[in-house]
C-alpha positions as CSV (number, residue, x, y, z in Angstrom):
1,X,26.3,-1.0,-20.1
2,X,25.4,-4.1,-21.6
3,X,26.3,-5.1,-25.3
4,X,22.6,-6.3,-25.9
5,X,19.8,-4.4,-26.4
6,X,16.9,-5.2,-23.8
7,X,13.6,-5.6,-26.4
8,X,11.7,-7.7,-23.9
9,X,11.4,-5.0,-21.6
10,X,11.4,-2.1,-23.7
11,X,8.4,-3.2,-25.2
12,X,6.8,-4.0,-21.7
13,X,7.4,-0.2,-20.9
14,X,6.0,0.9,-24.0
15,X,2.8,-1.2,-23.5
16,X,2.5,0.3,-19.7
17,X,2.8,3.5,-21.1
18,X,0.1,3.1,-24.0
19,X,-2.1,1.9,-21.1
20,X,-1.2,4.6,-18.7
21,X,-1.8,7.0,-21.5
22,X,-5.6,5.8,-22.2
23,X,-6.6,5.9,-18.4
24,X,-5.3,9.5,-18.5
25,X,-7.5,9.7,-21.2
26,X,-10.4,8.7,-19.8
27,X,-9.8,10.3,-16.2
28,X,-10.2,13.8,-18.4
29,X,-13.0,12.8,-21.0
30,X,-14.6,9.6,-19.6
31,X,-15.1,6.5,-21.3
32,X,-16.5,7.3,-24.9
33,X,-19.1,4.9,-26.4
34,X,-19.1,1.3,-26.1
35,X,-15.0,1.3,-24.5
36,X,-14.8,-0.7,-20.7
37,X,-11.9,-2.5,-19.8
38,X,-11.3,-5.9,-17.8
39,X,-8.1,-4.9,-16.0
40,X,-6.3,-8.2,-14.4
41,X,-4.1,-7.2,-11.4
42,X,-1.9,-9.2,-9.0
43,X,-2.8,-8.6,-5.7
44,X,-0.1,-9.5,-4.4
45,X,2.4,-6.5,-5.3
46,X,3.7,-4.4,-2.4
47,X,2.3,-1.1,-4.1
48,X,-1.4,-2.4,-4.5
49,X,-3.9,-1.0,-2.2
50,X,-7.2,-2.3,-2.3
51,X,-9.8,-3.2,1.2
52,X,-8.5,-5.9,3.5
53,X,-11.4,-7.9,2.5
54,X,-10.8,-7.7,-1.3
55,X,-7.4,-9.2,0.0
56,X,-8.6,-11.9,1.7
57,X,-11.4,-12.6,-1.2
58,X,-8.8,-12.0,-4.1
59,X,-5.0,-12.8,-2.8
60,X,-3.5,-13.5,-5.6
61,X,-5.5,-11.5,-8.6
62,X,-8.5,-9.7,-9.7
63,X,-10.4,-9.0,-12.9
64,X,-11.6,-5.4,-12.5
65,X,-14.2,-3.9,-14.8
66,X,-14.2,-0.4,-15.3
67,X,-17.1,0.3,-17.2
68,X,-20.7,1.8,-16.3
69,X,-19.6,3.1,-12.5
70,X,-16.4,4.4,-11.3
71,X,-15.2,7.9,-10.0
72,X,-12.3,9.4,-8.6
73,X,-9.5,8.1,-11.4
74,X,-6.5,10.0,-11.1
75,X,-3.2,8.9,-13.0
76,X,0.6,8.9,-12.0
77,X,3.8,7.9,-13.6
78,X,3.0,4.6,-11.6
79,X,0.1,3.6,-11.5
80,X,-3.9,4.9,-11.0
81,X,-6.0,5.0,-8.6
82,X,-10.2,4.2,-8.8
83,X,-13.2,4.1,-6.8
84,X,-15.0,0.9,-8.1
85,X,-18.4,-0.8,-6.9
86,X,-18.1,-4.3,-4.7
87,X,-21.7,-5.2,-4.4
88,X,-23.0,-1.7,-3.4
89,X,-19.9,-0.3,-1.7
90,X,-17.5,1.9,-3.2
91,X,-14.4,1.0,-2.6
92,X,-10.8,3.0,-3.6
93,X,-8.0,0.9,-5.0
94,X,-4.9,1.9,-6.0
95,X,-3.0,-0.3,-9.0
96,X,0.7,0.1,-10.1
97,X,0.8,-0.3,-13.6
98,X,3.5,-3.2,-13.3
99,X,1.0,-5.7,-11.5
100,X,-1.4,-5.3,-14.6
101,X,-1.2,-9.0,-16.1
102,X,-4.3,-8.8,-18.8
103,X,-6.1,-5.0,-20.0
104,X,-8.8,-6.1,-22.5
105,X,-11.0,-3.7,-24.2
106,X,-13.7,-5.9,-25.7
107,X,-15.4,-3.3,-27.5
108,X,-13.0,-3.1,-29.7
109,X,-11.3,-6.4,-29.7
110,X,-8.3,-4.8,-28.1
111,X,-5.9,-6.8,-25.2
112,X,-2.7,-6.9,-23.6
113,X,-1.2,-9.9,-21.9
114,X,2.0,-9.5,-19.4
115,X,3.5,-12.8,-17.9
116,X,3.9,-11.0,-14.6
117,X,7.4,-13.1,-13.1
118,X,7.7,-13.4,-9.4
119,X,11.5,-13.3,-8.8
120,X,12.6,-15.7,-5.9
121,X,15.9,-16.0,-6.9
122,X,18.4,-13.6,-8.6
123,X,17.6,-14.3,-12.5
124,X,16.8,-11.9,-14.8
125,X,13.7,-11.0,-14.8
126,X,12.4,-12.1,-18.7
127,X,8.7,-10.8,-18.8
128,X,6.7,-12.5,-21.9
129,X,4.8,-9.7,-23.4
130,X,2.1,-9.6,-25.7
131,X,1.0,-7.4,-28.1
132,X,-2.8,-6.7,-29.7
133,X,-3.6,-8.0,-32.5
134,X,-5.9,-5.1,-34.8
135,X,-8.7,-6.0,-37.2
136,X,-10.6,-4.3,-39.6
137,X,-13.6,-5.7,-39.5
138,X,-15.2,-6.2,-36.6
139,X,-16.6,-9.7,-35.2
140,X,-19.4,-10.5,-34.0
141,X,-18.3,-12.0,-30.4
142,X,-16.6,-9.4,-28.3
143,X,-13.4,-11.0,-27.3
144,X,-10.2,-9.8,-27.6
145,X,-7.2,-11.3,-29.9
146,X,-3.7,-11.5,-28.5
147,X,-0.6,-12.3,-29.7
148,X,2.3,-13.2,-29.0
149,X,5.7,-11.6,-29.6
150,X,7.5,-14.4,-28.4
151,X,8.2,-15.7,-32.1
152,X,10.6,-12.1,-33.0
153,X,12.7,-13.0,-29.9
154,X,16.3,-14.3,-30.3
Protein backbone atom coordinates (compact mmCIF):
# COMPACT_ATOMS: atom_id res chain seq x y z
CA UNK A 1 0.00 0.00 0.00
CA UNK A 2 1.20 3.31 -0.68
CA UNK A 3 1.59 6.01 2.04
CA UNK A 4 -0.30 8.69 -0.29
CA UNK A 5 -3.60 8.92 -1.01
CA UNK A 6 -4.34 8.78 -4.86
CA UNK A 7 -6.98 12.11 -5.34
CA UNK A 8 -6.20 12.36 -9.06
CA UNK A 9 -7.65 9.28 -9.76
CA UNK A 10 -10.26 8.94 -7.28
CA UNK A 11 -11.85 11.82 -8.56
CA UNK A 12 -11.52 10.46 -12.17
CA UNK A 13 -13.63 7.38 -10.99
CA UNK A 14 -16.02 9.39 -9.33
CA UNK A 15 -16.68 11.55 -12.47
CA UNK A 16 -16.89 8.19 -14.66
CA UNK A 17 -19.30 7.03 -12.38
CA UNK A 18 -21.57 10.27 -12.23
CA UNK A 19 -21.51 9.91 -16.01
CA UNK A 20 -22.15 6.28 -16.07
CA UNK A 21 -25.01 6.92 -13.68
CA UNK A 22 -26.88 9.63 -16.02
CA UNK A 23 -26.69 7.34 -19.19
CA UNK A 24 -28.34 4.67 -16.94
CA UNK A 25 -30.61 7.23 -16.41
CA UNK A 26 -31.52 8.05 -19.65
CA UNK A 27 -31.39 4.42 -21.09
CA UNK A 28 -34.59 3.87 -18.50
CA UNK A 29 -36.44 7.35 -18.87
CA UNK A 30 -34.95 9.00 -21.96
CA UNK A 31 -33.53 12.27 -22.29
CA UNK A 32 -35.90 14.77 -20.40
CA UNK A 33 -36.39 18.32 -21.86
CA UNK A 34 -33.81 20.26 -23.45
CA UNK A 35 -30.70 17.62 -21.97
CA UNK A 36 -28.22 16.17 -25.19
CA UNK A 37 -24.79 15.56 -24.64
CA UNK A 38 -21.50 15.99 -26.92
CA UNK A 39 -19.62 12.98 -25.81
CA UNK A 40 -15.70 13.20 -27.03
CA UNK A 41 -14.14 9.64 -27.31
CA UNK A 42 -10.75 8.37 -28.24
CA UNK A 43 -10.97 6.05 -30.92
CA UNK A 44 -8.20 4.68 -30.44
CA UNK A 45 -8.83 2.52 -27.16
CA UNK A 46 -8.71 -1.26 -27.56
CA UNK A 47 -12.31 -1.58 -26.03
CA UNK A 48 -13.99 0.92 -28.58
CA UNK A 49 -16.13 -0.51 -31.20
CA UNK A 50 -17.48 1.54 -33.69
CA UNK A 51 -17.83 0.74 -38.03
CA UNK A 52 -14.45 0.37 -39.80
CA UNK A 53 -15.33 3.40 -41.67
CA UNK A 54 -15.97 5.65 -38.58
CA UNK A 55 -12.31 4.38 -37.93
CA UNK A 56 -10.80 5.26 -40.86
CA UNK A 57 -12.94 8.80 -40.89
CA UNK A 58 -12.28 9.50 -37.04
CA UNK A 59 -8.85 7.55 -35.83
CA UNK A 60 -7.99 9.31 -33.23
CA UNK A 61 -11.51 10.94 -31.66
CA UNK A 62 -15.00 11.76 -32.14
CA UNK A 63 -17.57 14.22 -30.82
CA UNK A 64 -20.84 12.20 -30.57
CA UNK A 65 -24.16 13.83 -30.04
CA UNK A 66 -26.70 12.07 -28.41
CA UNK A 67 -29.64 14.06 -28.71
CA UNK A 68 -32.90 13.86 -31.01
CA UNK A 69 -32.10 10.06 -32.40
CA UNK A 70 -30.62 7.21 -30.75
CA UNK A 71 -31.90 3.68 -29.60
CA UNK A 72 -30.63 0.64 -28.20
CA UNK A 73 -28.49 2.34 -25.01
CA UNK A 74 -27.70 -0.21 -22.63
CA UNK A 75 -25.12 0.47 -19.72
CA UNK A 76 -22.36 -1.68 -18.04
CA UNK A 77 -19.91 -1.22 -15.29
CA UNK A 78 -17.65 -0.25 -18.42
CA UNK A 79 -18.85 1.45 -20.61
CA UNK A 80 -22.36 1.82 -23.01
CA UNK A 81 -23.31 0.95 -25.91
CA UNK A 82 -25.64 3.19 -28.60
CA UNK A 83 -27.09 3.05 -32.00
CA UNK A 84 -26.40 6.57 -33.38
CA UNK A 85 -27.24 8.14 -36.97
CA UNK A 86 -24.05 8.74 -39.60
CA UNK A 87 -25.76 10.44 -42.40
CA UNK A 88 -28.82 8.09 -42.57
CA UNK A 89 -27.32 4.90 -41.24
CA UNK A 90 -27.65 3.65 -37.94
CA UNK A 91 -24.78 2.56 -36.76
CA UNK A 92 -23.92 0.64 -33.10
CA UNK A 93 -20.93 1.76 -31.11
CA UNK A 94 -19.81 0.66 -28.12
CA UNK A 95 -17.66 3.27 -25.72
CA UNK A 96 -15.66 2.40 -22.52
CA UNK A 97 -16.23 5.04 -20.19
CA UNK A 98 -12.27 5.58 -19.76
CA UNK A 99 -11.83 6.78 -23.51
CA UNK A 100 -14.47 9.62 -22.65
CA UNK A 101 -12.13 12.81 -22.90
CA UNK A 102 -15.01 15.73 -22.89
CA UNK A 103 -19.11 14.95 -21.86
CA UNK A 104 -20.80 18.40 -22.17
CA UNK A 105 -24.38 18.99 -21.54
CA UNK A 106 -25.07 22.36 -23.03
CA UNK A 107 -28.48 22.68 -21.87
CA UNK A 108 -27.51 23.13 -18.76
CA UNK A 109 -24.02 24.45 -18.91
CA UNK A 110 -22.70 21.26 -17.55
CA UNK A 111 -19.06 19.57 -18.79
CA UNK A 112 -16.38 17.30 -17.89
CA UNK A 113 -12.84 17.38 -19.28
CA UNK A 114 -10.44 14.21 -18.84
CA UNK A 115 -6.72 14.58 -20.19
CA UNK A 116 -6.90 11.09 -21.54
CA UNK A 117 -2.70 9.92 -21.12
CA UNK A 118 -1.39 7.48 -23.59
CA UNK A 119 1.26 5.57 -21.58
CA UNK A 120 4.31 4.63 -23.75
CA UNK A 121 6.55 4.23 -21.15
CA UNK A 122 6.16 2.96 -17.48
CA UNK A 123 5.22 6.38 -15.59
CA UNK A 124 2.36 6.73 -13.63
CA UNK A 125 -0.31 7.44 -15.22
CA UNK A 126 -1.34 11.24 -13.77
CA UNK A 127 -4.82 11.92 -15.57
CA UNK A 128 -5.68 15.91 -15.31
CA UNK A 129 -9.28 15.98 -14.40
CA UNK A 130 -11.75 18.49 -14.51
CA UNK A 131 -14.64 19.22 -12.65
CA UNK A 132 -18.13 21.40 -13.74
CA UNK A 133 -18.36 24.39 -12.79
CA UNK A 134 -22.51 25.07 -11.53
CA UNK A 135 -24.31 28.37 -12.02
CA UNK A 136 -27.40 29.72 -10.86
CA UNK A 137 -28.39 31.67 -13.37
CA UNK A 138 -28.48 30.60 -16.53
CA UNK A 139 -26.62 32.33 -19.70
CA UNK A 140 -27.71 33.13 -22.60
CA UNK A 141 -25.07 31.20 -24.92
CA UNK A 142 -25.15 27.43 -24.34
CA UNK A 143 -21.66 26.54 -23.57
CA UNK A 144 -20.44 24.74 -20.91
CA UNK A 145 -17.92 25.99 -18.06
CA UNK A 146 -15.13 23.85 -16.89
CA UNK A 147 -12.67 24.00 -14.45
CA UNK A 148 -9.96 22.92 -13.38
CA UNK A 149 -8.87 21.01 -10.31
CA UNK A 150 -5.44 21.25 -11.04
CA UNK A 151 -5.01 24.31 -8.51
CA UNK A 152 -6.07 21.78 -5.13
CA UNK A 153 -3.29 19.40 -6.25
CA UNK A 154 -0.01 19.01 -4.20
Amino acid sequence: MSGEIDYGNLMHDAMRGLIRSVMERVAQDGLPGEHHFFITVDTEHPDMQMADWLRERYPDEITLVVQHWFENLVVDPNGFAITLNFGNSPEPLYIPFDAISTFVDPSVEFGLRFELQHDDDDEEDDDDIEAPMMEDAPREEKSADVVSLDQFRK
